[in-house]
C-alpha positions in Angstrom: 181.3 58.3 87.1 184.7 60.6 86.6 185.4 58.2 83.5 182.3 58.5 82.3 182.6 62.3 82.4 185.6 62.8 80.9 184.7 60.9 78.5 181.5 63.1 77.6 183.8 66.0 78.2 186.2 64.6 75.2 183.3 64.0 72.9 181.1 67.1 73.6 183.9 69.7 74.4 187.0 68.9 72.7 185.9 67.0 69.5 183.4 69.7 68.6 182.7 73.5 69.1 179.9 73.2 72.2 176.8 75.4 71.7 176.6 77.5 75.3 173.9 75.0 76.6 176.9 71.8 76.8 179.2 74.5 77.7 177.1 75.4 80.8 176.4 71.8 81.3 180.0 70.8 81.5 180.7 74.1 83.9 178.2 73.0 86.1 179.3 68.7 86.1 182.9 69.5 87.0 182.3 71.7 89.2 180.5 69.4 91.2 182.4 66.0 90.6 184.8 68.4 91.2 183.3 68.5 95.1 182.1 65.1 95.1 185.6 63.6 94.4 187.5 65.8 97.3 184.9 65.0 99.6 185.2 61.2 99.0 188.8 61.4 98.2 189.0 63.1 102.0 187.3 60.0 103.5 189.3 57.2 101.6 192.5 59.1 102.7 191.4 58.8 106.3 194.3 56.2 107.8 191.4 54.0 108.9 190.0 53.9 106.2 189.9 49.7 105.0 190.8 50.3 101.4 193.8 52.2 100.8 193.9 51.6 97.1 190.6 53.8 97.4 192.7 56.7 98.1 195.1 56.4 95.4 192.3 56.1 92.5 190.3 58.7 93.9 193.7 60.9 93.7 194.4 60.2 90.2 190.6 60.9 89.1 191.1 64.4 91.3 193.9 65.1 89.3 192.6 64.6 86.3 189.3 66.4 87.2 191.7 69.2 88.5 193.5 69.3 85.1 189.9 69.4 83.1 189.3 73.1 85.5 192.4 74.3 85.0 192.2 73.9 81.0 188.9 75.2 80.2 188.3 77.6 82.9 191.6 78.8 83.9 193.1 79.4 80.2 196.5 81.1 79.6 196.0 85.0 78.9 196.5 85.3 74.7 199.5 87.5 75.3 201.2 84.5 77.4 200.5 81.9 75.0 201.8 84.0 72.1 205.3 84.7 74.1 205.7 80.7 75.0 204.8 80.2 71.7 207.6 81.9 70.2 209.9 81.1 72.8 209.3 77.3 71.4 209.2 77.7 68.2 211.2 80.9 67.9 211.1 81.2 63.6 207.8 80.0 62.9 205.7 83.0 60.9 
């Protein structure tokens, strides 16, 4: 399901410019799998839990659904972005 998601995510949010409707949509998605994925993620980690691999791949999804949140809806204030971007590339116009 995360796969799938992200995948969506790259074609409907990052490929194009989303009318508010996907926008909305993909809010609403994350912030749920977002849930869902903790919650199972909790249970696999359990140390009785019978399949440990479980836990690791749950993990990785988490932290790529964590990385999804944090890039569209905890963006870097303009005035940020324009300081590290000079800081990098310090003579560009």
């Amino acid at each position: 399901m995360c796969g799938r998601f992200l995948a969506w995510e790259r074609q409907e949010t990052l490929r194009a410019a989303p009318a508010a409707k996907i926008q909305e949509e993909h809010r609403q998605c994350l912030k749920w799998l977002l849930g869902l994925t903790r919650l199972l993620h909790s249970l696999a980690a359990d140390p009785e839990f019978p399949d440990k691999s479980l836990a690791d791949e749950l993990e990785g999804r988490l932290l790529q659904l964590e990385s999804s949140w944090r890039m569209f809806y905890e963006a870097m204030p303009a005035r940020q972005a324009e300081e590290l971007l000079n800081e990098v590339f310090p003579n560009e116009p």
